[in-house]
C-alpha positions in Angstrom: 82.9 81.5 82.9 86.3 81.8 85.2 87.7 78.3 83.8 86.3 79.4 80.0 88.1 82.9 80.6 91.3 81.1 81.6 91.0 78.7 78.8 90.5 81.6 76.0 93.5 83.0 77.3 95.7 80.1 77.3 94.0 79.6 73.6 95.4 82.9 72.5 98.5 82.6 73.5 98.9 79.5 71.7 97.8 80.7 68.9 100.3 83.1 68.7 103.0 80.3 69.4 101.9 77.7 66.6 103.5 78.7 63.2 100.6 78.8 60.7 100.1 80.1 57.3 97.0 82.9 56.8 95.0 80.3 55.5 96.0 76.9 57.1 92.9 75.2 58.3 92.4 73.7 62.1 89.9 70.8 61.5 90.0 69.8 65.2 86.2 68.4 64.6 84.4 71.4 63.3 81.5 70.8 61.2 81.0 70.3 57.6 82.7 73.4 55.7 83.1 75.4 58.9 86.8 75.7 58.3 88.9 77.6 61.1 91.5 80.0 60.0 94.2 81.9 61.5 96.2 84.9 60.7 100.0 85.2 61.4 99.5 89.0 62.2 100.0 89.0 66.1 98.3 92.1 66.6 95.2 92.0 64.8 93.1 91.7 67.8 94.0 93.7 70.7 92.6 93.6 74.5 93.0 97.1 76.2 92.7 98.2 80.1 93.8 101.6 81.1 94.6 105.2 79.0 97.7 105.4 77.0 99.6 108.7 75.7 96.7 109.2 72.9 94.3 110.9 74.7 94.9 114.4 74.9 92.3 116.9 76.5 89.8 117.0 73.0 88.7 113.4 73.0 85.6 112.7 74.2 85.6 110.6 77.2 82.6 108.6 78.7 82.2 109.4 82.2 82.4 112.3 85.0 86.5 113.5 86.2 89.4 114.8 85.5 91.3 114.2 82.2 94.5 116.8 83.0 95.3 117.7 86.9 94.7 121.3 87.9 97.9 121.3 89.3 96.3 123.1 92.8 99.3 125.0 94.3 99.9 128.7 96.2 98.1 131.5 93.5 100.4 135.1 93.2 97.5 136.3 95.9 99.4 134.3 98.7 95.8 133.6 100.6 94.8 132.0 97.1 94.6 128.8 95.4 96.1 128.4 92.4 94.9 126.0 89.4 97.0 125.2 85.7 94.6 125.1 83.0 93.2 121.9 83.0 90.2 119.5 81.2 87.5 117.5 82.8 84.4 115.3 82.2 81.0 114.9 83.3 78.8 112.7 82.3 80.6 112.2 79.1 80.4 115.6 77.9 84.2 117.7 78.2 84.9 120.8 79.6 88.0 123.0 80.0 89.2 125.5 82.7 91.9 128.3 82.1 94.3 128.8 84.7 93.7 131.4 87.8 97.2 132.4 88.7 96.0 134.3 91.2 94.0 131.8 92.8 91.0 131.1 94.4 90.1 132.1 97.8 90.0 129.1 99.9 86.5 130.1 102.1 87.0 131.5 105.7 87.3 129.1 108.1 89.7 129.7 111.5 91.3 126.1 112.5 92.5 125.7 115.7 96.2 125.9 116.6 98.2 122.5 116.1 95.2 121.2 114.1 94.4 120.5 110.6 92.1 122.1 109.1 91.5 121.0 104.7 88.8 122.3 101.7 88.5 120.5 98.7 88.1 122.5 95.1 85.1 121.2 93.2 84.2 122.5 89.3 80.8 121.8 87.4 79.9 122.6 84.0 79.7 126.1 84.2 83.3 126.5 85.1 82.5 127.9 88.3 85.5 126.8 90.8 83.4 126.1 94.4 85.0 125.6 97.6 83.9 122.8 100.0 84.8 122.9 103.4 85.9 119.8 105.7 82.8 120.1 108.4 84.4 120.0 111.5 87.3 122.7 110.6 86.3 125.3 113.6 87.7 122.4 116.1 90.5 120.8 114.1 91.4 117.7 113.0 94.1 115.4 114.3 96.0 114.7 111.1 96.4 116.2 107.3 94.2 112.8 106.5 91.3 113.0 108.6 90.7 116.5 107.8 90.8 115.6 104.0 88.4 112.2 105.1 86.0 115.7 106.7 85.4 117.1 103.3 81.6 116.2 102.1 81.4 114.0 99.1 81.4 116.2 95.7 77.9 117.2 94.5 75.6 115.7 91.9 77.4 116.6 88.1 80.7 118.4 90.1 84.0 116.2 89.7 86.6 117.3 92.4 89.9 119.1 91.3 91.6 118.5 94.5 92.5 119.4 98.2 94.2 122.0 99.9 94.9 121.0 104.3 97.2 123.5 106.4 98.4 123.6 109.8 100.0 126.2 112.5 101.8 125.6 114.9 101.6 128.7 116.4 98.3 130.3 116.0 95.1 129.7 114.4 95.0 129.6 111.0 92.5 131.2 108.9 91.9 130.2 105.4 91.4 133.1 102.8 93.2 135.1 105.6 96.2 133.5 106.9 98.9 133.1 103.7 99.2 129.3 103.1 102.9 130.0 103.0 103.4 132.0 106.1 106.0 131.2 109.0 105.2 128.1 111.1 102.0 127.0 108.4 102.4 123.5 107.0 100.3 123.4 104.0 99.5 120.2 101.7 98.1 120.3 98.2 96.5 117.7 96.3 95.5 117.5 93.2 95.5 113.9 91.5 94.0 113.0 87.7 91.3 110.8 88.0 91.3 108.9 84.5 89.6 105.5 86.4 86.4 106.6 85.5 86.5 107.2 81.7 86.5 105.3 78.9 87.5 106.3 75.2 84.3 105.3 73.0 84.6 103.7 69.5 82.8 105.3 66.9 81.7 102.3 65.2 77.8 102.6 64.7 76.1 99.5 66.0 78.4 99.2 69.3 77.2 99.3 72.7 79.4 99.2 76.3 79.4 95.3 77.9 82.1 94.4 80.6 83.7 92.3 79.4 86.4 93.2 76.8 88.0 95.9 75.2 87.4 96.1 71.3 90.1 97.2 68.5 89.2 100.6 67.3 92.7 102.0 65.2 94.9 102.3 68.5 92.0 104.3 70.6 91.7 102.6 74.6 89.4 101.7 76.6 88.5 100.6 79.9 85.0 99.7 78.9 84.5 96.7 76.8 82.7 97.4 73.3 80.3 94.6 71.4 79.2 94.9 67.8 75.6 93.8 68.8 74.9 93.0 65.1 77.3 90.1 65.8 75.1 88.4 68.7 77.7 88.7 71.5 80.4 87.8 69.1 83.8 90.5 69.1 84.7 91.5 66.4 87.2 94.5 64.4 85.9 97.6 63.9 83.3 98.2 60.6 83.3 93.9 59.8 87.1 94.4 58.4 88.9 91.0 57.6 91.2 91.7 60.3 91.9 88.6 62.7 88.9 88.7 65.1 87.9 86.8 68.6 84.7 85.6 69.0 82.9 83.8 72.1 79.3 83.2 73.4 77.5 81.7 76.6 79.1 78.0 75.9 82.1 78.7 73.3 85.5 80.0 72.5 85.8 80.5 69.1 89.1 80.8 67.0 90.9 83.9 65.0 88.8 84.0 61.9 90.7 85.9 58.6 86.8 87.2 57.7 83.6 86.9 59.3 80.1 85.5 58.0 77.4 83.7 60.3 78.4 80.5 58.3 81.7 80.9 59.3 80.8 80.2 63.3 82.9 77.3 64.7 83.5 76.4 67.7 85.9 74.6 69.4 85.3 71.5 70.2 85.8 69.6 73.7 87.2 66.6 74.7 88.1 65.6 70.9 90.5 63.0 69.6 93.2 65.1 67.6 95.3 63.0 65.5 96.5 66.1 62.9 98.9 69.1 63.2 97.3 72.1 64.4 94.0 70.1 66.1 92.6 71.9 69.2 90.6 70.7 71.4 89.5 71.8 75.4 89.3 68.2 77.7 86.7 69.4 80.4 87.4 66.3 82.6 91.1 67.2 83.0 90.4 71.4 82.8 92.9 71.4 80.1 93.6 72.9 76.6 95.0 70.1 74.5 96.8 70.4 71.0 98.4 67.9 68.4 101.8 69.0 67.0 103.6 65.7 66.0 102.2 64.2 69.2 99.1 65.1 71.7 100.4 68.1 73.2 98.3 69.2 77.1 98.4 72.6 79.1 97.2 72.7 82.8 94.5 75.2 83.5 95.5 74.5 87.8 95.7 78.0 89.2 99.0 77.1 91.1 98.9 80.1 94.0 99.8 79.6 97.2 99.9 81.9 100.2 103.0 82.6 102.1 103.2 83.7 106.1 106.0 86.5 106.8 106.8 88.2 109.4 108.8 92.0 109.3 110.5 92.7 112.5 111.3 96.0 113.2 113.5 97.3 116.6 112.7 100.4 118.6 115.6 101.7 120.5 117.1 104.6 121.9 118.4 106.0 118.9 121.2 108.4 120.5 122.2 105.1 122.9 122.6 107.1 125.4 120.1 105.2 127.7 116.5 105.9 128.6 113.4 105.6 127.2 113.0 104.8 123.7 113.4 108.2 121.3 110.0 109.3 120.3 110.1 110.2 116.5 111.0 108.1 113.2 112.6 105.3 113.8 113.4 103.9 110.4 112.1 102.9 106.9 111.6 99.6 105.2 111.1 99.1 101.5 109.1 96.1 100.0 109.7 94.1 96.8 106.4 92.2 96.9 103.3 92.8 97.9 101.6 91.5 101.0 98.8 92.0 103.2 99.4 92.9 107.1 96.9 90.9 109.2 98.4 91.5 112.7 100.9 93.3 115.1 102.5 92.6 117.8 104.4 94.9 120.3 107.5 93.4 123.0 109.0 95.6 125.4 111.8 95.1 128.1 109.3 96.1 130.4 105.9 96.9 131.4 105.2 100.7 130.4 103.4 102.9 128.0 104.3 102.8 124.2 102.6 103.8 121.1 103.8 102.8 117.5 102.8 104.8 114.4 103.0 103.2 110.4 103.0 105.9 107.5 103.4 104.2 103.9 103.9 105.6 100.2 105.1 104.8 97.0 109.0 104.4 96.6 108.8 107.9 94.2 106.9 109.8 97.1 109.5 108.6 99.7 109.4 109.9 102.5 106.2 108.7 103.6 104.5 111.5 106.4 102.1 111.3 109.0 99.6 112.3 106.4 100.4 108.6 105.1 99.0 106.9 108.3 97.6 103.6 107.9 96.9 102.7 111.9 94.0 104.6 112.0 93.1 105.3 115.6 93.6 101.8 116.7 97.8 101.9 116.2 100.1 99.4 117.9 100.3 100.1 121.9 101.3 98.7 124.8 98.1 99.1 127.1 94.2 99.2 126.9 92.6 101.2 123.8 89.5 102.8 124.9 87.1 105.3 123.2 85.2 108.0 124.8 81.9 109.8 122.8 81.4 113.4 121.9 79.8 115.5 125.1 77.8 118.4 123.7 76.7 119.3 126.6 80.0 120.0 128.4 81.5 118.3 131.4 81.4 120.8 134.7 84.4 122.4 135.5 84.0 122.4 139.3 83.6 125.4 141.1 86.3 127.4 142.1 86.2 131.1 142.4 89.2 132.8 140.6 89.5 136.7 141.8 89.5 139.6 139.2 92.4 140.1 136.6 94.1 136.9 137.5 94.3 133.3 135.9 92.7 130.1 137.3 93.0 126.5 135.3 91.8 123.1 135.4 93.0 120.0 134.2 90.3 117.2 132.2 91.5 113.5 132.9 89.8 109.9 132.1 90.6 106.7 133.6 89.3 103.3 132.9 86.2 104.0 133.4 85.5 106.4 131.0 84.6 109.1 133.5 86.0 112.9 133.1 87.6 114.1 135.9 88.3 117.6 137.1 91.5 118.8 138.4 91.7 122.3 140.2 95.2 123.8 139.9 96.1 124.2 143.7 95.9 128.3 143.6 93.1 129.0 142.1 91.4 130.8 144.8 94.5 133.5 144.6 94.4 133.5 141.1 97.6 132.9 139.1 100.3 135.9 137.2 99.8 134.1 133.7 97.3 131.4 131.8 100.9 129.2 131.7 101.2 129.3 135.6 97.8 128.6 136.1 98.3 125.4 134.0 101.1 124.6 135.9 99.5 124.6 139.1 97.3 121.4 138.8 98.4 118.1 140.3 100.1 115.5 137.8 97.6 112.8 136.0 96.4 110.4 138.6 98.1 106.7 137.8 95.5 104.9 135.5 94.2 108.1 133.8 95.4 110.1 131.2 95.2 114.0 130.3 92.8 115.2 127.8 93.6 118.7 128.4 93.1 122.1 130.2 91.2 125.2 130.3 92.4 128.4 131.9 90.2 131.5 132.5 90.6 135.5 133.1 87.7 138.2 133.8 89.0 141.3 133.7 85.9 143.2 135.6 85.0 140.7 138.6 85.5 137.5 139.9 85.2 134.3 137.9 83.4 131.0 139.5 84.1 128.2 137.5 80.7 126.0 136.5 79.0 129.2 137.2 80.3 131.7 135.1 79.8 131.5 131.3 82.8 130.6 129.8 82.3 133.2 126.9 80.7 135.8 128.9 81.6 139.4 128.9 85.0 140.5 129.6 86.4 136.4 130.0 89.1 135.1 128.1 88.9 131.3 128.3 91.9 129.2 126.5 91.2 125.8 125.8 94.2 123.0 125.3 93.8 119.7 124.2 96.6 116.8 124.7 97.7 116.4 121.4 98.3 112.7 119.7 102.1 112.5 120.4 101.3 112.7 123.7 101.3 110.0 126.4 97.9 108.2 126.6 96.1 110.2 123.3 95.4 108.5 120.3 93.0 111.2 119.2 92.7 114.9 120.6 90.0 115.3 122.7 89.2 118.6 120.7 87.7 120.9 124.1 86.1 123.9 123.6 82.4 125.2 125.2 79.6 123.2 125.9 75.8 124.1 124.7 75.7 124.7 128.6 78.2 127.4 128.2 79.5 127.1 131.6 80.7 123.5 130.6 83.3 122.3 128.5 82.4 120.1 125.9 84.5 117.5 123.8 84.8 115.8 121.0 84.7 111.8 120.5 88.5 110.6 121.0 90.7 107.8 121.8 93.1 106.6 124.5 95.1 104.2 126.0 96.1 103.2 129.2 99.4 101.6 129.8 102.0 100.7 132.4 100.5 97.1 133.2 102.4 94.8 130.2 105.3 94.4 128.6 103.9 92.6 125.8 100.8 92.9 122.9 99.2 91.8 120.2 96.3 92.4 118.1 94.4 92.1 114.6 93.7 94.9 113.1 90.8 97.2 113.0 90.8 100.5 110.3 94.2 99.9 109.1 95.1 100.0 105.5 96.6 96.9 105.3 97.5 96.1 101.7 101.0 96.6 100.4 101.9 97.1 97.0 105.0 96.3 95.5 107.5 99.4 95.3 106.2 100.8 98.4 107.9 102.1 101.1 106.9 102.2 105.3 108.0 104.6 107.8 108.3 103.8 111.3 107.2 106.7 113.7 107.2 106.3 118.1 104.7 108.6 119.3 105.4 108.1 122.6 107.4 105.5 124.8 107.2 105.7 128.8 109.5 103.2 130.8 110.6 101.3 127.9 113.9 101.3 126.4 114.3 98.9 124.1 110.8 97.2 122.1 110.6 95.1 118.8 107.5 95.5 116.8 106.2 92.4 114.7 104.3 92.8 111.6 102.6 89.5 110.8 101.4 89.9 106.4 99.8 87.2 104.2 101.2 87.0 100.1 101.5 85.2 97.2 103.9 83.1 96.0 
């Protein structure tokens, strides 16, 4: 079927090509009065894949989305989410949904400081907007795109209008509380069409849905193919016109016929001798469409791709040149006027030290891209060992010191190599500290070989507090927990910290590291990434942290067509 496919479409565009009256004849070995016709009109058959500019939010549409966007942005009730009037689909059947200035509250949840937090807006046929809450909002996600990844798959006869994430940098945020356009709050909204999944029906009686090609119904598209079954597999124009039509079945391309009747069923014929004008014939020895005009005219089949190797070299420097390390932070863009596949990165360095490399991509008309374009997943380019460390529930003991009343105590959480949490007691906790920031500051520096996951500092205000003894959300305790963000040294995903089920533990969620400081250079396939590249697109270049490197190059190694 992939050669005949090829062949039909090499046919067509031949057709097109030869000069021919509406009733010239191709004998090219057809049977006794099966005479094969074609038509000069060029666009009497058409092949369509996509939506055009016709639909418009009445037609009926075969399938469950959205036809229109809602256009989600900040509703005249700042805590709200706004929609535009829009329409929608499901199961075939359309709906449409008046616009809520106001907005719709966005549920309740509190996400952490310096964390994302996202709910997704879902609509069903009763018109009822629902919000759906990403399930692991109460501890924060990393980026704007895990927190959208968080958000549970849209129920049964539901089609999703889109996605609302926000983040603050200074303070929890609460959604339905917190205004998604107050100081310091980042907030993303999302709200794309989702056209893929329709299809505009013909209204032909007798047609039913194949996949395989798109049939001519008076300018109306599809992205489902539709097959007069009357015809036996055969397309054809809508209601049997005497339009030009295409026909095929399991062994045969058939030519442009100027009317159609089952004794008008010819098919081309293979490997032929053509000795007139206008003979056809496919040679399936060769793989080749062959034609006599004036002489025996032959067209290759030979898909002709080959695959090219590139590579896209990309410095990291000290971008104010004034020395040291290289400058955390964007780095640079690239734009690309192919596409290619990335298959592998590697990562050089002046030096052995610590260095993590970040890749956000979008479309040229969305540049810049932003972190929440990330395509390194949690396995980014790095200099040093990636490791990965599970969730603890149950909470990792805090060791034991005794912090006296109305005064601060802290202690650090570090992993090493071998994936063991460590405690670190800041030096005065047994005096107790003036502030939760002193206390912090009080325990020793990360040990060489391990990296910082975070801290946790406690105050009771009636008595002393023992840490590992004393519940961490008992009465009269106030108990901050910090987690080392991403941009961090060592973190490629926050550890997340907060209480254990044994509430005199801290707990964690599952999170990533590295370990550097032992190579100067690395290399690596690839593991999560998105690695295709479209044409058009455009890639940002973002250090999240360099230690004891000035100067590095990063390699991208991508696969394409030429």
């Amino acid at each position: 079927m992939k050669r005949l496919s090829k062949i039909f479409a090499l046919l067509w565009c031949l057709l097109i090509a030869v000069p021919v009256s509406a009733d010239q004849t191709l004998s090219g070995g057809n049977s006794a009065g099966d005479n094969l016709h074609l038509r000069s009109t060029r666009n009497a058959v058409k092949g369509y894949v996509g939506v055009d500019s016709n639909i418009v939010p009445g037609d009926v549409l075969a399938g469950t989305g959205i036809v229109t966007s809602a256009g989600l942005a900040i509703g005249s009730i700042a805590t709200n989410v706004s929609s535009t009037a829009f329409s929608y689909n499901i199961s075939g059947v359309g709906y449409t949904k008046a616009a809520v200035s106001a907005g719709t509250a966005p549920g309740d949840d509190v996400i952490p400081e310096d964390t994302y937090g996202s709910v997704a807006l879902d609509i069903g046929a009763d018109g009822v907007i629902d919000v759906v809450e990403a399930t692991a909002n109460a501890t924060g996600y990393s980026t704007a795109a895990l927190a959208v990844a968080g958000i549970p798959a849209v129920a049964t006869d539901h089609v999703r209008m889109g996605t609302v994430t926000a983040m603050k940098s200074d303070g929890a945020f609460t959604f339905g509380t917190t205004a998604l356009n107050a100081a310091n709050v980042t907030t993303i909204y999302s709200s794309t069409p989702n056209l893929d999944s329709l299809a505009l029906v013909p209204t032909a009686s007798g047609w039913t849905a194949t996949t395989q090609f798109a049939g001519d119904n008076s300018g109306n598209i599809a992205t489902t193919a539709y097959v007069d079954t009357a015809l036996s597999g055969k397309l054809d124009a809508v209601s049997h016109s005497a339009q030009c039509v295409l026909g095929y079945d399991s062994s045969n391309v058939y030519g442009c016929w100027s009317s159609w009747a089952a004794a008008d069923v010819g098919a081309i014929v293979t490997n032929a001798t053509l000795s007139t004008n206008g003979d056809v014939t496919i040679n399936t020895s060769s793989n080749t469409l062959q034609y006599y005009s004036g002489t025996l005219k032959t067209v290759s089949t030979t898909d002709h791709t080959h695959t090219r190797t590139e590579e896209i070299i990309i410095p990291l420097l000290k971008t104010d040149l004034t020395g040291g390390n290289v400058t955390a932070g964007v780095q640079g863009d690239r734009y690309f006027d192919h596409a290619m596949t990335i298959t592998k990165w590697t990562l050089l360095a002046d030096q052995a030290g610590t260095c993590k490399v970040e890749l956000w991509k979008d479309t040229y008309a969305n540049y810049p891209a932003t972190v929440t374009d990330l395509i390194t997943s949690v396995t980014p380019p790095i200099l040093g060992t990636h490791y990965s460390k599970a969730a603890v529930a149950a909470g990792t003991a805090p060791g034991n010191d005794i912090i006296p009343s109305g005064t601060y105590g802290a202690v650090a959480f570090d992993i090493g190599t071998d994936g063991t949490i460590d405690v670190v007691e800041a030096t005065a906790n047994a005096t107790g500290y003036g502030s939760a920031a002193e206390a912090r500051s009080g325990c020793a520096a990360v040990a060489s070989n391990h990296v910082r996951i975070g801290y946790v500092t406690v105050i009771k205000s009636d008595g002393a507090f023992t840490f590992g003894t004393t519940a961490l959300n008992a009465t009269n305790v106030t108990t901050v927990y910090t987690s080392t963000i991403a941009s961090d040294k060592g973190i490629v995903m926050t550890a997340a910290l907060g209480i254990g089920t044994t509430t005199t533990n801290v707990a964690n969620q599952a999170f990533n590291y590295y370990i550097g400081g032992v190579t100067k250079q690395q290399s690596s396939t690839l593991t999560g990434w998105t690695t295709a590249i479209s044409a058009g697109d455009t890639l940002r270049v973002n250090v999240g942290y360099c230690d004891t490197v000035t100067r590095a190059t990063l390699i991208l190694t991508a696969t394409s067509a030429q």
